[in-house]
C-alpha positions as CSV (number, residue, x, y, z in Angstrom):
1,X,113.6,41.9,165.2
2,X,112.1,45.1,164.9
3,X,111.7,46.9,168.2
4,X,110.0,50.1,168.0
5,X,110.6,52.3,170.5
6,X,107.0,55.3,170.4
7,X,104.9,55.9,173.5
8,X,101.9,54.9,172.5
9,X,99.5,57.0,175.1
10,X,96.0,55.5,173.5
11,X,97.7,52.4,174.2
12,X,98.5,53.0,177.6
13,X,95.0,54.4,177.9
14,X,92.9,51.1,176.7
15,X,95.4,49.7,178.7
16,X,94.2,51.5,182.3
17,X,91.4,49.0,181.9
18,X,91.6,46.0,180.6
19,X,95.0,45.6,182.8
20,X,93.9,47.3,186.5
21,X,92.1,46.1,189.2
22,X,88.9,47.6,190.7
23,X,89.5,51.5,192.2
24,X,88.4,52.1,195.6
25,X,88.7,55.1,197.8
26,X,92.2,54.5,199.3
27,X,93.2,52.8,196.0
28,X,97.3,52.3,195.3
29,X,98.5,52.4,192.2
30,X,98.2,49.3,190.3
31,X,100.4,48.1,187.9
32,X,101.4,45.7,185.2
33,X,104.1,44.7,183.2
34,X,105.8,42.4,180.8
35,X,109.4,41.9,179.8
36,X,110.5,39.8,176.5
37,X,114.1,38.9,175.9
38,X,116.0,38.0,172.6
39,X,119.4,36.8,172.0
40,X,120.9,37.0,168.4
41,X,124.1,36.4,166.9
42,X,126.5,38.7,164.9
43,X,126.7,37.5,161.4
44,X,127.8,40.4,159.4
45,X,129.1,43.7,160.1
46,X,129.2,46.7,157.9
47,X,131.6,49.0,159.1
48,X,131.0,51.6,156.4
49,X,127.2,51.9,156.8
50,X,127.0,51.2,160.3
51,X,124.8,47.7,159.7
52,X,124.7,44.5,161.6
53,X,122.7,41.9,160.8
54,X,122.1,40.0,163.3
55,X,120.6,35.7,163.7
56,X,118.1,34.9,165.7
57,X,118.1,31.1,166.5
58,X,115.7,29.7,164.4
59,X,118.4,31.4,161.7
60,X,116.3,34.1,160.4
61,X,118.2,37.4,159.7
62,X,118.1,41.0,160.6
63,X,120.2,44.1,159.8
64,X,120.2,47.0,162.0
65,X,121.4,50.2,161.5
66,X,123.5,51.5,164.7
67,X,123.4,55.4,164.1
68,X,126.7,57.4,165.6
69,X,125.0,57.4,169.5
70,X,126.2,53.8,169.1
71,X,129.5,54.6,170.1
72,X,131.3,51.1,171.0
73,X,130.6,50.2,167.5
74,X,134.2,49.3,166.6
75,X,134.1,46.8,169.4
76,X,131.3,44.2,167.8
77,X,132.6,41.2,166.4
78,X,131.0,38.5,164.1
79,X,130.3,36.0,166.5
80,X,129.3,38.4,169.5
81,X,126.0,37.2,171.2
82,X,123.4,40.6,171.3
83,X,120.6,40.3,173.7
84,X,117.7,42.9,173.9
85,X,115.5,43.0,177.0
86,X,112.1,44.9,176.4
87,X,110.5,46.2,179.3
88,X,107.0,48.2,179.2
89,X,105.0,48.4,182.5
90,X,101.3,50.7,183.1
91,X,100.6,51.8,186.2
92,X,97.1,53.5,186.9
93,X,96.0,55.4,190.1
94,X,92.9,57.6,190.6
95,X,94.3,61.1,191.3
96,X,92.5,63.0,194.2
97,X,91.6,66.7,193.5
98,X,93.6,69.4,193.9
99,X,96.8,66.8,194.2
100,X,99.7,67.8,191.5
101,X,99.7,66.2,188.2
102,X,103.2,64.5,187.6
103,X,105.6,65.0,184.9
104,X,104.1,64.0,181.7
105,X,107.8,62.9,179.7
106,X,110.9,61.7,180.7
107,X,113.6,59.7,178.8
108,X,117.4,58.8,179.0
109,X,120.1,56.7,177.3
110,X,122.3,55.0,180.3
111,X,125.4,53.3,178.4
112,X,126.6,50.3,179.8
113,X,130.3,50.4,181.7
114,X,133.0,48.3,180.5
115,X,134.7,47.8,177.3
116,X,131.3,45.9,175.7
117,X,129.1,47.7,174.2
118,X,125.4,48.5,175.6
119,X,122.9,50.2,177.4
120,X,119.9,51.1,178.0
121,X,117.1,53.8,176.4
122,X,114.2,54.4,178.1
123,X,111.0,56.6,178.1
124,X,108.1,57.5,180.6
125,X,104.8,59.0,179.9
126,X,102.3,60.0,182.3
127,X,99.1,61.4,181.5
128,X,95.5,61.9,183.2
129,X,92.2,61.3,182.0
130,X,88.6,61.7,182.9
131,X,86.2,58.8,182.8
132,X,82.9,60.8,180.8
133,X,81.0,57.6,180.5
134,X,81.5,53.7,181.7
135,X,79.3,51.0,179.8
136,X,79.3,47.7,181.5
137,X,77.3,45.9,178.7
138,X,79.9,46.4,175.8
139,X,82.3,47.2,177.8
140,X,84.1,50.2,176.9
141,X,84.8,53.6,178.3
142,X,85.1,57.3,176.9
143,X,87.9,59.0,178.4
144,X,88.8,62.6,177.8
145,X,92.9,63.5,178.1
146,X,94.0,66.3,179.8
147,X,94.3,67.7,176.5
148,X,90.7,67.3,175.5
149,X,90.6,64.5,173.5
150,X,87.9,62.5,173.6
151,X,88.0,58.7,172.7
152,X,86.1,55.1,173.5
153,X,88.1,52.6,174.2
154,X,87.2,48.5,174.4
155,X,87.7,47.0,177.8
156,X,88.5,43.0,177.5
157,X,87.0,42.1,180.8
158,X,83.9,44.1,182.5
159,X,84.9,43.4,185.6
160,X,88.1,45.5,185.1
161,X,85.4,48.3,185.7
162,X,84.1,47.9,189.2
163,X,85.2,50.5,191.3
164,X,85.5,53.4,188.9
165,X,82.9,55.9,188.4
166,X,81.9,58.7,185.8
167,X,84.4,61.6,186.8
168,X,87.0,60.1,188.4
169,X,90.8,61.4,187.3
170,X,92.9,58.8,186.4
171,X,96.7,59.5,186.2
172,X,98.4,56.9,184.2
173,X,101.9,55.9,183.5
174,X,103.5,54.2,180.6
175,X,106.9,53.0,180.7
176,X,109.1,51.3,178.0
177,X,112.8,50.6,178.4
178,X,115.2,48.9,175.8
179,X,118.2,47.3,177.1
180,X,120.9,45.8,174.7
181,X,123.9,43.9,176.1
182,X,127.2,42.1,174.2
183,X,128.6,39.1,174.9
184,X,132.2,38.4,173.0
185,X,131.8,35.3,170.7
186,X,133.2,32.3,173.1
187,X,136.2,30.9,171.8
């Protein structure tokens, strides 16, 4: 399993419409999310490189490189059950004017207490956008960034489009989080 861990704000933009529901005046934000969960097993361990290669259940193999911010690494055993939780949500909301953009980044690394290793990485990215033009037919939308990028984007369902209008500012928020437990191999 290769889990890539790179904001994505394009995505997070064609995302804004093919996931939200329709924006009315006194809109809340709306949001969307998904989670996907993996256990594996340890079945090697290379202390000298810092590799694990780790089994998924249908036996297929994987090494991973665990760079020094891995610190419990002396703790993994052959045997040890690793699970990875993927998180990534979207929220969307239409920003009112003159209200204060938020942060645009944030990230952290929250280690997991105990004598196991794990934790948890996360990232945040928020940025706004400005609806320039909305076709219905195709559908798609051209959105300009805050930055002054300009780009078209596909929207799966045309009814993901009622409610927004040509100038609206839309503030989104893309959020991805990586957790990794250990189990100890049971005896």
């Amino acid at each position: 399993m290769r889990t890539r861990f790179i904001g994505f704000i394009a995505a997070a933009l064609a995302a804004i419409v093919m996931t939200s529901g329709p924006a009315a005046a006194g809109q809340k934000p709306v949001s969307s999310g998904s989670m996907i969960t993996k256990t594996f097993t340890i079945e090697a361990i290379d202390k000298t490189l810092r590799v694990v290669t780790l089994k998924d259940p249908a036996g297929m193999l994987e090494s991973v490189y665990c760079g020094p911010e891995v610190q419990r690494f002396d703790a993994l055993k052959v045997g040890d059950l690793v699970t990875f939780r993927y998180h990534e949500s979207l929220v969307t909301a239409l920003r009112r004017p003159g209200q204060a953009p938020r942060p645009t980044e944030s990230a952290g690394v929250t280690r997991t207490p105990g004598a196991n290793p794990g934790g948890t990485i996360a990232q945040q990215v928020t940025s706004s956008v400005t609806l320039q033009a909305i076709d219905t037919k195709t559908p798609s939308v051209t959105v300009k960034t805050d930055r002054g990028s300009v780009m078209s984007l596909h929207v799966q369902d045309a009814k993901n489009l009622e409610g927004y209008k040509v100038g609206d500012t839309v503030e989104i928020t893309y959020t991805q989080a990586l957790a990794v437990s250990v189990e100890p191999a049971k005896k």
